[in-house]
N, CA, C and O atoms as a GROMACS GRO file, in nm:
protein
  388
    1UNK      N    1  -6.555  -0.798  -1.654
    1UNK     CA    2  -6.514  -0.938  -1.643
    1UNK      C    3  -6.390  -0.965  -1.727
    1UNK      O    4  -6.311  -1.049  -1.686
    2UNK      N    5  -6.365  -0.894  -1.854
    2UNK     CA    6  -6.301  -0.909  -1.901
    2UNK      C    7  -6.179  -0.903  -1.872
    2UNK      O    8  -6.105  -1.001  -1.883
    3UNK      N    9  -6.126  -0.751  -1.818
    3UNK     CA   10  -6.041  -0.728  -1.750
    3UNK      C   11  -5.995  -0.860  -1.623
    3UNK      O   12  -5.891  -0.927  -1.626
    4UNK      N   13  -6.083  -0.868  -1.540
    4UNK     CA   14  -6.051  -0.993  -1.426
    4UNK      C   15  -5.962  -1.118  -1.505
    4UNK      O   16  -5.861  -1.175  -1.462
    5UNK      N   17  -6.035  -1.139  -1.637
    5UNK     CA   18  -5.984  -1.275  -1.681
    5UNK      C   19  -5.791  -1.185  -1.725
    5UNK      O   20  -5.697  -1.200  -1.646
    6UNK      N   21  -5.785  -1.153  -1.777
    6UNK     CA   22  -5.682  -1.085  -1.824
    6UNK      C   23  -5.590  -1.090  -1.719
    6UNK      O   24  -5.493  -1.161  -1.745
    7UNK      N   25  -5.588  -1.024  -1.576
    7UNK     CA   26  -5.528  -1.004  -1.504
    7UNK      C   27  -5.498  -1.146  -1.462
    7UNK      O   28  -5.389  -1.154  -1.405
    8UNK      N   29  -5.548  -1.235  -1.470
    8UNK     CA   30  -5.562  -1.389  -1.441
    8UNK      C   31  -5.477  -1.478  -1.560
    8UNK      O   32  -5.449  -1.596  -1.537
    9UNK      N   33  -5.444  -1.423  -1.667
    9UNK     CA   34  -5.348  -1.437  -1.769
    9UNK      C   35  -5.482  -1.566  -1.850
    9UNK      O   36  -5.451  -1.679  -1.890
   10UNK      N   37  -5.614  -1.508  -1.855
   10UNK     CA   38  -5.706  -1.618  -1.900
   10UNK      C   39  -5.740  -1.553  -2.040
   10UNK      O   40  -5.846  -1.493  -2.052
   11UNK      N   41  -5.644  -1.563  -2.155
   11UNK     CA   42  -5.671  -1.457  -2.247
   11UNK      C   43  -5.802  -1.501  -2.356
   11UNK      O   44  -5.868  -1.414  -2.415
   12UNK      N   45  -5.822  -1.614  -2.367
   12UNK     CA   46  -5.929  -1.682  -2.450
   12UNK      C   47  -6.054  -1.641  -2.406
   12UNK      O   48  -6.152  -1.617  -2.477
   13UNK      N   49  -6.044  -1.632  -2.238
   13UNK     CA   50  -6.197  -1.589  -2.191
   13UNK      C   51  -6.185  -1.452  -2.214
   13UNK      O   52  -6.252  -1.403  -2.304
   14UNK      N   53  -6.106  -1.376  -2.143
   14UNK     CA   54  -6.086  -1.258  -2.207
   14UNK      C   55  -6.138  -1.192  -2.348
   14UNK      O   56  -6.228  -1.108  -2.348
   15UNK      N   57  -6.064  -1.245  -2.484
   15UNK     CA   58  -6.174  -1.208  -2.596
   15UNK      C   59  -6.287  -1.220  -2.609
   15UNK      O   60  -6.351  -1.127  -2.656
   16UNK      N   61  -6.364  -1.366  -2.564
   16UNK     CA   62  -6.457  -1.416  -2.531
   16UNK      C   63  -6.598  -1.280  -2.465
   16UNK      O   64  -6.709  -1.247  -2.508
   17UNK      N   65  -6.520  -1.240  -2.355
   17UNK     CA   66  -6.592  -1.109  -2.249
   17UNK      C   67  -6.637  -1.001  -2.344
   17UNK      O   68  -6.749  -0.959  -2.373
   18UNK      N   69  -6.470  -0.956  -2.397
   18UNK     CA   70  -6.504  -0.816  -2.461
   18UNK      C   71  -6.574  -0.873  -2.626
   18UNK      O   72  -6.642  -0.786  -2.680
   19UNK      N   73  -6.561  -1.008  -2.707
   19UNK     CA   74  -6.685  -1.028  -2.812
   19UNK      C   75  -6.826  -0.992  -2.743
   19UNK      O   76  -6.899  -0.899  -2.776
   20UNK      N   77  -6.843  -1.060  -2.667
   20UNK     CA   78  -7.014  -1.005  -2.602
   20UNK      C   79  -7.031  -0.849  -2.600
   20UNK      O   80  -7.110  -0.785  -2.669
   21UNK      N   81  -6.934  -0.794  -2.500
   21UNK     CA   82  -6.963  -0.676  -2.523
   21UNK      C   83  -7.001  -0.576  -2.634
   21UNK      O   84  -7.083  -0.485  -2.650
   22UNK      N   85  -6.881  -0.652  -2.716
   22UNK     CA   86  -6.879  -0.558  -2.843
   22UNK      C   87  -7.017  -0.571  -2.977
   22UNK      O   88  -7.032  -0.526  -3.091
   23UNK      N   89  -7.121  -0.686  -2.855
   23UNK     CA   90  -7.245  -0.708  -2.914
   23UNK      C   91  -7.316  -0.605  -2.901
   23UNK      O   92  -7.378  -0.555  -2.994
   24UNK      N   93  -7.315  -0.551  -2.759
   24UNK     CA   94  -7.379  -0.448  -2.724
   24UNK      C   95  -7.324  -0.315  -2.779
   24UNK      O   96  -7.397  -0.240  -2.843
   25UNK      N   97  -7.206  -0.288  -2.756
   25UNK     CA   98  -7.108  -0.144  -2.816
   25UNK      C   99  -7.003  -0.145  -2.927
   25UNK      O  100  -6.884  -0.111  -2.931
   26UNK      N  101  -7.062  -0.180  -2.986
   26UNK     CA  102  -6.971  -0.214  -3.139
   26UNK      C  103  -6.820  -0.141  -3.176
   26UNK      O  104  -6.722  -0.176  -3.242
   27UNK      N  105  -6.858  -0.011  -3.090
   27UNK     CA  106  -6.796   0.096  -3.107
   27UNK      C  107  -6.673   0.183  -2.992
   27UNK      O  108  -6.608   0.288  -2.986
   28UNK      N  109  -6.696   0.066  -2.920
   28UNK     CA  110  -6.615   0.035  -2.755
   28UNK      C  111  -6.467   0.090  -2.800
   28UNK      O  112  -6.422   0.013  -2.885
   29UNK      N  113  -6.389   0.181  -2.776
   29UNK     CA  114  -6.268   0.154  -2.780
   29UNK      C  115  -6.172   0.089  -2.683
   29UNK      O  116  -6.054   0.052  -2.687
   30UNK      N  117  -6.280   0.091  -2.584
   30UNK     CA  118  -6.158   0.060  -2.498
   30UNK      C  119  -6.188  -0.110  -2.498
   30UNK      O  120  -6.084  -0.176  -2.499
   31UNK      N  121  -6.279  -0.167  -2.498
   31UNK     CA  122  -6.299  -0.301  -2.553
   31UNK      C  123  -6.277  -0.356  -2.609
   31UNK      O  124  -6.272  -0.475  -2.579
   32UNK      N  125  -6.236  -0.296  -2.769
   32UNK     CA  126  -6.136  -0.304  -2.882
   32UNK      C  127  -6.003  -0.293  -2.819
   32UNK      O  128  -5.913  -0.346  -2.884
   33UNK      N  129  -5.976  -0.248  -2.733
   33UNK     CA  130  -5.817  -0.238  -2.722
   33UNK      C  131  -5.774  -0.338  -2.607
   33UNK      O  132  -5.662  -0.375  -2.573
   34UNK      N  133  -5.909  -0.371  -2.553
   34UNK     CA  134  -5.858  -0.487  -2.455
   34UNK      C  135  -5.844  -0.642  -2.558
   34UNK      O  136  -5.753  -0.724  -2.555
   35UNK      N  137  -5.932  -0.642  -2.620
   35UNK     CA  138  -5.947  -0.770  -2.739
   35UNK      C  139  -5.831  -0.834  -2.815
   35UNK      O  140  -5.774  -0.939  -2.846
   36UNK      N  141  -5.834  -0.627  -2.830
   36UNK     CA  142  -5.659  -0.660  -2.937
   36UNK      C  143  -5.590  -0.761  -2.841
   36UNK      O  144  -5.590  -0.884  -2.846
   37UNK      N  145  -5.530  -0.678  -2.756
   37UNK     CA  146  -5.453  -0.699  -2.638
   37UNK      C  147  -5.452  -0.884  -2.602
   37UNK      O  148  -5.354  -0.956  -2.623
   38UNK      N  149  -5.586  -0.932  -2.544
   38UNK     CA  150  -5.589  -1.027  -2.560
   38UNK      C  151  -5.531  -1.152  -2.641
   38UNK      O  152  -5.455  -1.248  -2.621
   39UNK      N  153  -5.645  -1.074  -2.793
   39UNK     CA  154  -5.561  -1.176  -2.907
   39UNK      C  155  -5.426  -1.221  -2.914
   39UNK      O  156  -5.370  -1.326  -2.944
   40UNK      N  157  -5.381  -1.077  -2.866
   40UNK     CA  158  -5.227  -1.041  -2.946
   40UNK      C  159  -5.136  -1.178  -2.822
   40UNK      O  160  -5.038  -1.239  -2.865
   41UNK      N  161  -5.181  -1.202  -2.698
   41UNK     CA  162  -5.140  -1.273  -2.610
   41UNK      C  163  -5.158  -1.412  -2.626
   41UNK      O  164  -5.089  -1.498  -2.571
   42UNK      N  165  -5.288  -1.440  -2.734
   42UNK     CA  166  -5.293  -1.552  -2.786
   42UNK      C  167  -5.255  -1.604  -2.891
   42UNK      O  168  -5.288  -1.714  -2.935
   43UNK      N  169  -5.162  -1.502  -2.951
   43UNK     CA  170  -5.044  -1.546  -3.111
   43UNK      C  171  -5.203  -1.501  -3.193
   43UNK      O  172  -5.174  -1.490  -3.312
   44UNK      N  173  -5.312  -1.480  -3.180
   44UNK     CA  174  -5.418  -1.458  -3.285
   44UNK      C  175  -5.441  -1.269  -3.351
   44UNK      O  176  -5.532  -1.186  -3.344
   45UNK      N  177  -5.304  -1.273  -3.412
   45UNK     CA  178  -5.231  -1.138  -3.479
   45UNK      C  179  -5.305  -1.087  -3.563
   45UNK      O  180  -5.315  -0.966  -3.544
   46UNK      N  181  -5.370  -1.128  -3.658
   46UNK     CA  182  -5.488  -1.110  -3.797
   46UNK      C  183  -5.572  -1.073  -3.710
   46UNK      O  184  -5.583  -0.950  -3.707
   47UNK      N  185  -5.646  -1.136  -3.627
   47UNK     CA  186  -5.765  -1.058  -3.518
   47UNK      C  187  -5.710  -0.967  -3.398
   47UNK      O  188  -5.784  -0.926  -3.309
   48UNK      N  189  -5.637  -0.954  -3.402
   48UNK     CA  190  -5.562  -0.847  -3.283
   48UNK      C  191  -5.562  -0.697  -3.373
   48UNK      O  192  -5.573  -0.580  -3.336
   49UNK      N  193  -5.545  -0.755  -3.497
   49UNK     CA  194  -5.488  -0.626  -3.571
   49UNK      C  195  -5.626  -0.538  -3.626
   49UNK      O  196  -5.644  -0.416  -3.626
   50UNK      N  197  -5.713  -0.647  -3.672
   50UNK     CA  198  -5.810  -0.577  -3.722
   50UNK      C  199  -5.894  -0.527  -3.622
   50UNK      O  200  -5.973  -0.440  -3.659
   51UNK      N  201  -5.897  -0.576  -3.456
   51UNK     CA  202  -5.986  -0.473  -3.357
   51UNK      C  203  -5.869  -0.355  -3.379
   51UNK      O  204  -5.920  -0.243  -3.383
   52UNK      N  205  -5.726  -0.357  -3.393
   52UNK     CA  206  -5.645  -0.233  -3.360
   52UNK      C  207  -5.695  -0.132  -3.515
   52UNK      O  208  -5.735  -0.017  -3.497
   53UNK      N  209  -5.690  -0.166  -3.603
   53UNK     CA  210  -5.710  -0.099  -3.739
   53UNK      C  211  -5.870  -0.024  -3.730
   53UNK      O  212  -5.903   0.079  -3.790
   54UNK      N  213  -5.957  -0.106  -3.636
   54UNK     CA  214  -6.110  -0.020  -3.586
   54UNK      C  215  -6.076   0.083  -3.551
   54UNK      O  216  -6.113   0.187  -3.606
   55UNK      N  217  -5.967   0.074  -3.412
   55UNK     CA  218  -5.999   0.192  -3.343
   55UNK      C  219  -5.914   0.303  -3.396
   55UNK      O  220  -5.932   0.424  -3.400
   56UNK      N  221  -5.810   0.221  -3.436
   56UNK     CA  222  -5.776   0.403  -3.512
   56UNK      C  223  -5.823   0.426  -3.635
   56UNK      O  224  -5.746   0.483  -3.712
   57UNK      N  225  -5.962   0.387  -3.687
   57UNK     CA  226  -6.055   0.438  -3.761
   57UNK      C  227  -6.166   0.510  -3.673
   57UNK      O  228  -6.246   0.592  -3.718
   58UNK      N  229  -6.158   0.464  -3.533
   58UNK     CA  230  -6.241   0.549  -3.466
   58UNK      C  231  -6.166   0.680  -3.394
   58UNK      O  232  -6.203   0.794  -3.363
   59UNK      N  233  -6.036   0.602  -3.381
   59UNK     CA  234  -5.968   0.708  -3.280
   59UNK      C  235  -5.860   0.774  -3.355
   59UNK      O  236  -5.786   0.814  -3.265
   60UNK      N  237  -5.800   0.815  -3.484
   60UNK     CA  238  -5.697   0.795  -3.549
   60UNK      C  239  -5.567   0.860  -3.456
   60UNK      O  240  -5.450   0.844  -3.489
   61UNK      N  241  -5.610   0.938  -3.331
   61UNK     CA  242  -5.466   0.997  -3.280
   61UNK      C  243  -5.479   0.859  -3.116
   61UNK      O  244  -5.430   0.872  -3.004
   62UNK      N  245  -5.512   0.814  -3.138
   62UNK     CA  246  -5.530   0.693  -3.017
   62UNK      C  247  -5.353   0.636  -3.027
   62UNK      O  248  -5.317   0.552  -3.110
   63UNK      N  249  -5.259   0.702  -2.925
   63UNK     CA  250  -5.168   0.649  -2.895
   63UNK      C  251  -5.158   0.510  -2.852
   63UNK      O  252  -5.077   0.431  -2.900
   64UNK      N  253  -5.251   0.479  -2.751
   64UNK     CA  254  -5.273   0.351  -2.708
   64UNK      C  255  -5.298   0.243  -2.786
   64UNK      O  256  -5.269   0.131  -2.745
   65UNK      N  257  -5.348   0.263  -2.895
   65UNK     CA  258  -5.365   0.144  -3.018
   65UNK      C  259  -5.243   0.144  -3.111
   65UNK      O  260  -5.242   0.065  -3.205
   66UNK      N  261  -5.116   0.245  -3.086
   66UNK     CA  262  -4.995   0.225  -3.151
   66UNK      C  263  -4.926   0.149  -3.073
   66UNK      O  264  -4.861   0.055  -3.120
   67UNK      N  265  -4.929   0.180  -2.927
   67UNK     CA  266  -4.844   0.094  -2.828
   67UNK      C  267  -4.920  -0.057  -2.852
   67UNK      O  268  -4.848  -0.143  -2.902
   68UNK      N  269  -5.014  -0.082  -2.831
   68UNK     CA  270  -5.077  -0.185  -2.850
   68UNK      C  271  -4.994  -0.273  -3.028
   68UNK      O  272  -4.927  -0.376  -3.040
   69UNK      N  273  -5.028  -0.202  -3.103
   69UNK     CA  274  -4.993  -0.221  -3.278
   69UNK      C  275  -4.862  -0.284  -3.243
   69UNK      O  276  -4.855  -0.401  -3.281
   70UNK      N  277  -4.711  -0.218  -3.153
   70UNK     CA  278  -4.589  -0.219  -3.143
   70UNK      C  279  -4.612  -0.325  -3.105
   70UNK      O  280  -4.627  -0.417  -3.186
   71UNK      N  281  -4.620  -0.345  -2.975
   71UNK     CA  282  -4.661  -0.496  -2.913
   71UNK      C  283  -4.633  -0.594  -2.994
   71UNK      O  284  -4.526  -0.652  -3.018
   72UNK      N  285  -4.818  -0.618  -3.064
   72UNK     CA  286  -4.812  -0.728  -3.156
   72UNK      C  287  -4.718  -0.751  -3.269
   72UNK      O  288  -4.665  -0.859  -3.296
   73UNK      N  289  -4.703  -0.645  -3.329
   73UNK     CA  290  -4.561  -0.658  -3.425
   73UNK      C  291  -4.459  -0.732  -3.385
   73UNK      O  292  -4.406  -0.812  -3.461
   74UNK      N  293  -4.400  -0.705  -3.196
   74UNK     CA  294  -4.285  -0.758  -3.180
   74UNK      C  295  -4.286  -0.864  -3.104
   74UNK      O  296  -4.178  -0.916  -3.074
   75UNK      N  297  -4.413  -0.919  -3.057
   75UNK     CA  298  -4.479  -1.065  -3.025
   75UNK      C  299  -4.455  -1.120  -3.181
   75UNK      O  300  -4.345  -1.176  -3.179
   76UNK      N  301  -4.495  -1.126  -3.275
   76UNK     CA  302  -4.558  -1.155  -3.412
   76UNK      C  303  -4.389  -1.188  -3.403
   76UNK      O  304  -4.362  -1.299  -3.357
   77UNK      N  305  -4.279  -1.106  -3.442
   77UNK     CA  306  -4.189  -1.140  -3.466
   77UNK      C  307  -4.092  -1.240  -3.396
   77UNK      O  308  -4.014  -1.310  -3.460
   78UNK      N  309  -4.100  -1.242  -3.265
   78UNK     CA  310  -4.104  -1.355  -3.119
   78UNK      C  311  -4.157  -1.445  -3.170
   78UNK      O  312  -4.090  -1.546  -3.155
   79UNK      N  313  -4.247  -1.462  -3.226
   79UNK     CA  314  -4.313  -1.577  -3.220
   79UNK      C  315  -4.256  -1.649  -3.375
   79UNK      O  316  -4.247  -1.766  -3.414
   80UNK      N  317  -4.238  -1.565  -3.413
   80UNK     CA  318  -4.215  -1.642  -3.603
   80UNK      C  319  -4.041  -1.699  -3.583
   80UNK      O  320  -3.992  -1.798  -3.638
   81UNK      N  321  -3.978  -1.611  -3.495
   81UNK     CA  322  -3.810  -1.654  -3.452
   81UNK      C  323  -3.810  -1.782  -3.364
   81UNK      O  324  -3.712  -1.856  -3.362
   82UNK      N  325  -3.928  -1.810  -3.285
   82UNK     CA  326  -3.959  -1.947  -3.208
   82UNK      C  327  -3.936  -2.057  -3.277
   82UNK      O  328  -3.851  -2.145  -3.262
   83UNK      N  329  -4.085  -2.036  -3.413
   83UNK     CA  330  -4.108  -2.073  -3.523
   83UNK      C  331  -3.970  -2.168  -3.596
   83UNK      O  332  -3.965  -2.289  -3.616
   84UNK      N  333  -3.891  -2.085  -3.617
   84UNK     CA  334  -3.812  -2.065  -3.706
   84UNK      C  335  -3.673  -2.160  -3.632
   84UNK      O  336  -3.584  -2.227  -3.683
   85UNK      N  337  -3.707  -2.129  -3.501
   85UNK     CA  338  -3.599  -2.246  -3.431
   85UNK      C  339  -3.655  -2.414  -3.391
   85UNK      O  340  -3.594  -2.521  -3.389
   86UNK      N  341  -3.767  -2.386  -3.370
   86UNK     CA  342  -3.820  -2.489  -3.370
   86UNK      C  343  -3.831  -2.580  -3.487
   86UNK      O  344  -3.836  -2.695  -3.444
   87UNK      N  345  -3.837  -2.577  -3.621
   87UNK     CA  346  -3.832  -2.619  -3.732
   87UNK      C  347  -3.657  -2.640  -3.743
   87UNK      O  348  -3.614  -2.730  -3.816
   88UNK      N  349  -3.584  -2.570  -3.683
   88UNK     CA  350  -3.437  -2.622  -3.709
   88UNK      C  351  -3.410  -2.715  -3.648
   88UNK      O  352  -3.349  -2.804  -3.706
   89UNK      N  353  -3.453  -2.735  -3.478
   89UNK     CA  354  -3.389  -2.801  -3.434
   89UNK      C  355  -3.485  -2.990  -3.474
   89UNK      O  356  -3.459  -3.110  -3.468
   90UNK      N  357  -3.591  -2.905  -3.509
   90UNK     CA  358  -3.671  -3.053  -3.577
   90UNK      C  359  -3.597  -3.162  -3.660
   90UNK      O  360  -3.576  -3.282  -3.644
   91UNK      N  361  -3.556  -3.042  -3.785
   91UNK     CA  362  -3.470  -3.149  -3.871
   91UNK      C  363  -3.332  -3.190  -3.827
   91UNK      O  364  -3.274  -3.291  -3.867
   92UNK      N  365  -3.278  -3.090  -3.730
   92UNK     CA  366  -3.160  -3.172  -3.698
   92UNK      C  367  -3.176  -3.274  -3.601
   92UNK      O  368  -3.078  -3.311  -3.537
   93UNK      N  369  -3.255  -3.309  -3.586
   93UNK     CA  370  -3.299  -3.422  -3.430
   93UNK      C  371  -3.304  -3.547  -3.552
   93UNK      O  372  -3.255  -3.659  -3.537
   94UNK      N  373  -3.404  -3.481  -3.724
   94UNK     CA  374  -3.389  -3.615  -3.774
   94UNK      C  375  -3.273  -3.634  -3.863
   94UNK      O  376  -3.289  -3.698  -3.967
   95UNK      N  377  -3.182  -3.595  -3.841
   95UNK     CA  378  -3.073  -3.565  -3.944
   95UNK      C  379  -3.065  -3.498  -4.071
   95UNK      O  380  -2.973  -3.506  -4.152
   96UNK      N  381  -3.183  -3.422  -4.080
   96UNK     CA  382  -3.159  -3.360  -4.217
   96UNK      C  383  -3.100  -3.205  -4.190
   96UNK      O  384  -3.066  -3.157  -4.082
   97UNK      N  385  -3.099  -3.142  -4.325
   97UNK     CA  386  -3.070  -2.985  -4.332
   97UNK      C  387  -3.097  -2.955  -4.398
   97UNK      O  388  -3.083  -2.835  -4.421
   0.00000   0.00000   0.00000
């Protein structure tokens, strides 16, 4: 299910799917790497990172949780440069600097 929501760009239900799961398989990697994935789509980087930091405690040569890691890093940084314009053009709308 999880996957379905994902492909549907429904990323909240998405974590949502693979948390249940990961009731049952704690130890899921590939569940963990959909979660990350998820999070990482929902700006929720601190929880993206720590399902990614699981699995390469489970998986440590798991390429897929580096591509995944890259990702969020360069979302994370997308998102803080958004950040960062958005707060400019704030104060110049009220005249400050």
């Amino acid at each position: 299910m999880a996957a379905a929501h994902m492909a549907r760009c429904e990323f909240g239900a998405a974590a949502a799917r693979c948390g249940d799961a990961l009731q049952l398989e704690p130890d899921s990697i590939r569940v963990l790497l959909r979660r990350a994935k998820a999070l990482t789509q929902r700006g929720e980087y601190a929880l993206a990172e720590a399902d990614l930091a699981r699995v390469k405690d489970l998986e440590p040569w798991s390429y897929e949780a580096e591509d995944a890691l890259a990702e969020l890093r360069a979302q994370r940084k997308q998102h803080s440069k958004g950040d960062v314009a958005f707060a400019a053009a704030a104060m110049a709308a009220r005249g400050t600097k």
